[in-house]
matplotlib code that plots the C-alpha trace (Angstrom):
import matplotlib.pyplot as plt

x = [29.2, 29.3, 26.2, 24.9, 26.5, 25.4, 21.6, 22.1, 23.4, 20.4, 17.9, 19.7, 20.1, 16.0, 14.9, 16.7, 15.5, 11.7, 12.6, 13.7, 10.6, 8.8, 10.7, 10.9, 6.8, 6.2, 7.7, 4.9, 5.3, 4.4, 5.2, 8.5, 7.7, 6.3, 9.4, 11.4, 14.9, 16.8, 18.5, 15.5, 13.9, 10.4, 10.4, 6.2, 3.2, -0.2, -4.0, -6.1, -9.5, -11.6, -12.4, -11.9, -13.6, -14.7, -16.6, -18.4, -17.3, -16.7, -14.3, -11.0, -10.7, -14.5, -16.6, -20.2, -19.5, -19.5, -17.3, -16.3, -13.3, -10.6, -10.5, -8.4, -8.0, -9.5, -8.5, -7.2, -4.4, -4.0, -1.0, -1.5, -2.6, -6.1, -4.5, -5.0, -1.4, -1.9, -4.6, -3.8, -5.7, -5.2, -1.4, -1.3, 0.1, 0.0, 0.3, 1.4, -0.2, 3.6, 3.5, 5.8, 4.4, 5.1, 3.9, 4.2, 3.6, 2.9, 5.8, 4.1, 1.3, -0.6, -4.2, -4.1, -5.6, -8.9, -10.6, -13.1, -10.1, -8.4, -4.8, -1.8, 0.7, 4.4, 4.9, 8.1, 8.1, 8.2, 8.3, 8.7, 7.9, 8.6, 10.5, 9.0, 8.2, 7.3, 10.3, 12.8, 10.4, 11.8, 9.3, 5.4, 3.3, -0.1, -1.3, -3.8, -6.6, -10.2, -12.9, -12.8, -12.9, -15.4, -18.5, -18.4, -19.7, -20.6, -22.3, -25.3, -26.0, -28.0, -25.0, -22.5, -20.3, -22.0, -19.2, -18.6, -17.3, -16.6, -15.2, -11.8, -9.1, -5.6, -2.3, 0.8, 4.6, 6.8, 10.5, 13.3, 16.6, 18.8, 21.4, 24.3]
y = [39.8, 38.4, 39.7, 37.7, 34.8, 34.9, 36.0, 32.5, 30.7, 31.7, 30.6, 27.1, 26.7, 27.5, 25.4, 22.3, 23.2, 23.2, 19.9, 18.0, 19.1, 17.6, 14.2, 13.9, 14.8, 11.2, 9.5, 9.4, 11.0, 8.0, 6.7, 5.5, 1.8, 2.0, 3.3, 1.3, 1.0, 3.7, 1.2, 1.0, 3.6, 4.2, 2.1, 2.4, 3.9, 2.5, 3.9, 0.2, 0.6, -2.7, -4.6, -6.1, -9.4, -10.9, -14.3, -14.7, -17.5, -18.6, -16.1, -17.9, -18.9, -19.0, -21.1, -20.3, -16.3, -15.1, -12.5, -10.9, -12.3, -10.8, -13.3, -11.6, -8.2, -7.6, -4.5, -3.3, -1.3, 2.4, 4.3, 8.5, 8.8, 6.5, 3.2, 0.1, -1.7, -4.1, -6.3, -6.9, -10.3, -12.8, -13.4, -11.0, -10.2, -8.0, -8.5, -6.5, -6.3, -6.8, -10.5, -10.0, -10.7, -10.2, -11.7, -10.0, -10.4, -7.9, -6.2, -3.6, -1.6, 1.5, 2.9, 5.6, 9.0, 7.9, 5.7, 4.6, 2.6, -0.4, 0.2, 1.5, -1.3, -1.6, -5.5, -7.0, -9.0, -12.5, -13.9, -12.4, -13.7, -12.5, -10.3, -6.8, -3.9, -6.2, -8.7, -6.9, -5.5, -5.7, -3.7, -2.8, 0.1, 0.6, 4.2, 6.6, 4.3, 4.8, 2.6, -1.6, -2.0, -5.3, -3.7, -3.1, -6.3, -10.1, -11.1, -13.2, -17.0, -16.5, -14.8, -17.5, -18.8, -15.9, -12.9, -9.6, -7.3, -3.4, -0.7, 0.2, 2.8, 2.9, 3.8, 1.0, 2.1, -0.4, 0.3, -2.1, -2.3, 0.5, -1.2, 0.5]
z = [-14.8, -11.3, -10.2, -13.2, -11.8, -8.7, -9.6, -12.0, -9.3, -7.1, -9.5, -9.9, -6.6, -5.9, -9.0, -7.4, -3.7, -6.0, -7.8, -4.9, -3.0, -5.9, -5.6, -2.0, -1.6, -3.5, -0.3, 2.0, 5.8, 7.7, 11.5, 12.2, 12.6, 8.3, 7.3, 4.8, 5.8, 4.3, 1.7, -0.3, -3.3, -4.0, -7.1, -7.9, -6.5, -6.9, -6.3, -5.2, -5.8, -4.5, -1.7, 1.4, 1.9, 4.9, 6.5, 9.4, 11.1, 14.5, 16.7, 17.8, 21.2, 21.0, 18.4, 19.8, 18.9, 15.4, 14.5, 10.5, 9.3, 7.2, 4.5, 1.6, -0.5, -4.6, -5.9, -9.2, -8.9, -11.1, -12.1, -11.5, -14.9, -14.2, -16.3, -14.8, -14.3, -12.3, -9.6, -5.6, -3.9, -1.4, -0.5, -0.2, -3.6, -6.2, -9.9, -13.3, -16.4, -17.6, -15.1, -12.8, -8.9, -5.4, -2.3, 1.1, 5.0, 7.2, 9.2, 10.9, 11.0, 11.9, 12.8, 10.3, 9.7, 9.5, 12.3, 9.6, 7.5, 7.4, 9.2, 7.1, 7.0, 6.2, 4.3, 3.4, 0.2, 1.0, -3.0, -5.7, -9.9, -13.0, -14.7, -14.2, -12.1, -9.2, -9.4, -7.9, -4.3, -1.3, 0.8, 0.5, 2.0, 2.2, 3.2, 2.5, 3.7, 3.1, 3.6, 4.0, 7.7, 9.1, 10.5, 14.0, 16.4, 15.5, 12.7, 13.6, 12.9, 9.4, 8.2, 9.1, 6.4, 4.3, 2.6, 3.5, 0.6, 1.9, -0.5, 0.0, -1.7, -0.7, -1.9, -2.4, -2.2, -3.7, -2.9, -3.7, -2.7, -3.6, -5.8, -8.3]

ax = plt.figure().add_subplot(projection="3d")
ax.plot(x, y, z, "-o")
ax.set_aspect("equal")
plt.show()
């Protein structure tokens, strides 16, 4: 009877070691400086599929060169089952299909994987709306970049003023504060 025990023990003890693989591989490895702080939860993850729109229009610091713009973000946003839940624009924010809305402002960021990307960034909710899974984020990550960066170099004179819109995928974390 004790070796029964102990072989059941075993297999509880590997099935939880299994499970909370399982959980803990939904939490992205990411560099320190994206980290949510540690009293924050994963509360949604979201595949962005869209784009990154830019302008040409004068470079700061110097108005006779043209340079491509960042001028905001249009993505719909998909739970892991394909089903749209929600849309991601200028703000930047991010909205439900159940309403609810949060703004954030970039707290850090990150090259990424993949030179060819726009950077992985870390946001911090700035506003939130709504009574849903969006109103109660405290933090924002956006990883697992592909795509959306501004062309290399200026953009010439006939394209001033003109719209730049580059395919982008990403993945969003939302955490929000860990409370009882």
């Amino acid at each position: 009877m004790k070796k029964c025990g102990r072989i059941a023990g075993a297999v509880i003890v590997v099935l939880l070691m299994v499970w909370g693989s399982a959980v803990a591989g939904t939490i992205p490895e990411v560099p320190e400086n994206l980290k949510p702080s540690m009293a924050e939860k994963l509360s949604l993850e979201a595949q962005a599929r869209g784009v990154q729109i830019y302008e040409c229009k004068a470079a700061p610091g110097d108005p006779a060169r043209l340079e491509w713009v960042f001028k905001a973000p249009e993505a719909e946003l998909f739970d892991s089952a394909g089903k749209k839940i929600g849309k991601h624009y200028a703000g930047p924010t991010w909205e439900s299909v159940d309403g609810s809305k949060v703004a954030g402002a970039v707290k850090a960021q990150d090259k990424g994987s993949d030179p060819g990307a726009i950077a992985w960034l870390l946001l911090t909710a700035k506003a939130t709306s709504g009574n849903g899974v969006f109103s109660k984020v405290t933090s924002i990550q956006r990883l697992k970049t592909a795509g959306g960066k501004a062309p290399d170099g200026d953009c010439t004179q006939a394209e001033a003023g003109k719209e730049l819109r580059v395919p982008y995928t990403a993945t969003y974390y939302f955490y929000s504060a860990d409370r009882p």
